[in-house]
C-alpha positions in Angstrom: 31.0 -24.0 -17.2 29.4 -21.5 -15.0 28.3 -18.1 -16.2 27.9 -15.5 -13.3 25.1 -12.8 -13.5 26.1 -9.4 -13.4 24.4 -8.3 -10.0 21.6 -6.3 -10.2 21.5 -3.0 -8.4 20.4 -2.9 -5.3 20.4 1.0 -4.2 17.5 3.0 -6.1 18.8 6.5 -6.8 17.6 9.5 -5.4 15.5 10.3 -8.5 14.2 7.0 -8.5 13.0 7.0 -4.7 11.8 10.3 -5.3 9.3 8.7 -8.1 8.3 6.0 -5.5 7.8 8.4 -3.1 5.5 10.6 -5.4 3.6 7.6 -6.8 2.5 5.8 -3.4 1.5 9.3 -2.8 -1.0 9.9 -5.7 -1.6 6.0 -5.9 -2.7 6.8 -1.8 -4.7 9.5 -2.6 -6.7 7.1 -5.7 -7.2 4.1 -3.3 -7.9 6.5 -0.3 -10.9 8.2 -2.6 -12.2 5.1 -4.2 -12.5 3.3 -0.4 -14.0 6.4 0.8 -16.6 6.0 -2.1 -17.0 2.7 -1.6 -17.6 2.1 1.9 -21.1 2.7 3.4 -21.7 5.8 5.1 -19.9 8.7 6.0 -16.0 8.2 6.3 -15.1 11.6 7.9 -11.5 12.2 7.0 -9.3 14.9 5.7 -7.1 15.0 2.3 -3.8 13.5 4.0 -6.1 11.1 6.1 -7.3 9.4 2.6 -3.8 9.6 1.5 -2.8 7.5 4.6 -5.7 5.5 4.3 -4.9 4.7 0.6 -1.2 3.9 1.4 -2.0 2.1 4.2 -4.2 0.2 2.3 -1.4 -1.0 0.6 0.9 -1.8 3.1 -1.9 -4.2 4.2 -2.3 -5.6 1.3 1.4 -6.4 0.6 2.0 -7.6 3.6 -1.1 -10.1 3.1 0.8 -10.8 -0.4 4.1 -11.4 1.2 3.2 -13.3 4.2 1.0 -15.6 1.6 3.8 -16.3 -0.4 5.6 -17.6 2.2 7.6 -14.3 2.6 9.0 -13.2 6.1 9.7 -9.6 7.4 13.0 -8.5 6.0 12.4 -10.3 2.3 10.9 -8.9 -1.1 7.9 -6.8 -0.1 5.1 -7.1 -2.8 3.7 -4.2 -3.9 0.0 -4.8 -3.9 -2.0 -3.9 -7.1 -5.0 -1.0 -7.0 -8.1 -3.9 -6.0 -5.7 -5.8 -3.2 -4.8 -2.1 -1.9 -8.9 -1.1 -2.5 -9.7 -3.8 -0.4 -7.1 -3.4 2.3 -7.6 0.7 3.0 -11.5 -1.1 3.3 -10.6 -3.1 5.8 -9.1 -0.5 7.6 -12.2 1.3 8.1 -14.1 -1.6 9.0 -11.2 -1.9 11.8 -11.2 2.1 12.6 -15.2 1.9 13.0 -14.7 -1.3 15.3 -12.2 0.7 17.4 -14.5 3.6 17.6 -12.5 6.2 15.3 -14.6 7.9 13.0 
């Protein structure tokens, strides 16, 4: 006998992304601060610079995650936990300071 799944929802609603949206922003801002903190020397940046820093930090580290996992663009994206986004916004630096920004 097969038993189908009720299918989970796909669509987050507006209150939910709204939540999202709010917590990559303050999660941003933490990661941002802490890899700031952490890196030597003086990171010159402003408030929404760490934010970006932080959530790009991230974004780096999920796509790491993902592509690890065997994941390709246009699966699951894996949210990547505070040390994997830590370390990511850190190697962001090191890549801004290699460019010449900063």
């Amino acid at each position: 006998m097969i038993v189908s799944m009720p299918v989970k929802q796909l669509r987050a609603s507006k209150g939910e992304r709204m939540i999202n949206i709010i917590s990559a922003i303050i999660g941003g801002l933490f990661v941002g601060i802490l890899a700031r903190w952490f890196y030597p020397g003086n990171v010159p940046m402003s408030g929404l610079g760490t934010i970006l820093l932080g959530v790009g930090g991230a974004l780096v580290a999920g796509a790491f995650a993902t592509w690890r996992q065997g994941g390709t663009v246009g699966q699951h994206f894996n949210r990547a936990g505070c040390l994997a986004s830590l370390i990511g916004a850190l190697l962001l630096i090191f890549i801004g300071r290699q460019l010449g920004w900063g």
